[in-house]
N, C-alpha and C positions, 0 to 999 in steps of 0.2 A: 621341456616345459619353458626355459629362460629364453626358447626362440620366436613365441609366438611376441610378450612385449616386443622385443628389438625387429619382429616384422612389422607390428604394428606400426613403430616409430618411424622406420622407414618408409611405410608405404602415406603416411601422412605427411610426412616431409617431400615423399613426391609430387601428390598431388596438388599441396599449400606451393611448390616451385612450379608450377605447370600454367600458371598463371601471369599477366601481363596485361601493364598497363600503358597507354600511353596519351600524351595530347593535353588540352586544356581540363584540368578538373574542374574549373568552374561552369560548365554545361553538363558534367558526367549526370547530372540528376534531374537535368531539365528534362521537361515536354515540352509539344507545341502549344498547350493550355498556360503552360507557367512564364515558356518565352513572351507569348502575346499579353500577358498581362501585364508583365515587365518592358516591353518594347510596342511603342504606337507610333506606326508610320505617320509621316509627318507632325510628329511630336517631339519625339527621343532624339538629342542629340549625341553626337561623336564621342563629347566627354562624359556624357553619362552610361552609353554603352563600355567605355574604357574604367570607367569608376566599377560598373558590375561585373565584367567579364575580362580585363586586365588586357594586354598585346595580342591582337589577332596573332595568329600562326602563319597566313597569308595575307598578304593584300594582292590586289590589282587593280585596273579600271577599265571600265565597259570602254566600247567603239563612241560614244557620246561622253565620255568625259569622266563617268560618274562614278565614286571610288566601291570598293567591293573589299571588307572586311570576314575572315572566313575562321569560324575557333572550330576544330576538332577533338574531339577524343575517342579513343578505341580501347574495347576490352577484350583478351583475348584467353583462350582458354589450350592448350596444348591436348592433338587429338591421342584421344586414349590406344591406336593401333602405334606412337610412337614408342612405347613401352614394352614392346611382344621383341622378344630377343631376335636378331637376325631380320627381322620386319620390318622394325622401327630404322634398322641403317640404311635401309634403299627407301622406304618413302615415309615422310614425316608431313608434318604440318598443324595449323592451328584452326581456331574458330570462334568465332565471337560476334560484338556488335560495334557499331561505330555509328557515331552522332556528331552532325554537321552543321553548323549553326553559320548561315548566308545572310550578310547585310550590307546593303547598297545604301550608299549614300550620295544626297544630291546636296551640297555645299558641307555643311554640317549636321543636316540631321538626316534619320531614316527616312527612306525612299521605296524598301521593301526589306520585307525580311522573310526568312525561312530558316525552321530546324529539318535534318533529316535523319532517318534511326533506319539503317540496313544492313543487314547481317554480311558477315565478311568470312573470307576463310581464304587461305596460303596452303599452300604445299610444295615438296620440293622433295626428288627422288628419282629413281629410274621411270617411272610411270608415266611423270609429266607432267 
């Protein structure tokens, strides 16, 4: 009888660890409704994207010049055949979503912008 709590405990402890986070949390909640509200091509400058959304994760810039600011974040969930005894040691892996927030800029302010939300998933094991 004292085995079902201490399964319980454990199997909540695995799935509350099976979880991951990574990247800018200040997009983790956006859409493309709430980015565009907040961001208007050629309106929004550099310092006001950096006031709302803190240090890009990348930068670079276009063949013309023009700088390209990039925030990520990823949420990832640990797949459930990782946990099957003898299963889980030859192929693993995750799944989730990941949201990409793309702003170019032409001196200091926006030039264009884009969020992007696409599912992701990793694996790794004798499978391939």
């Amino acid at each position: 009888m004292k085995m079902f709590p201490v399964a319980g405990c454990l199997s909540a402890l695995l799935l509350l660890s099976a979880c991951a986070s990574s990247g800018n949390e200040s997009i983790k909640n956006e859409t493309s409704t709430t980015v565009d509200q907040k961001i208007k091509d050629g309106v929004t400058t550099k310092q006001e994207v950096k006031a709302m959304y803190g240090d890009p994760l990348e930068t670079s810039f276009t063949d013309s010049g023009h700088e390209v600011w990039k925030y990520v974040f990823a949420k990832t969930r640990a797949n459930g055949t990782n946990f099957i005894p003898y299963y889980g040691a030859f192929s693993s892996g995750t799944h989730g979503k990941a949201k990409t927030l793309s702003i170019i800029f032409t001196d200091q302010v926006v030039w264009h912008h884009s969020l992007a939300d696409s599912q992701i998933q990793t694996h790794q094991g004798i499978g391939g």
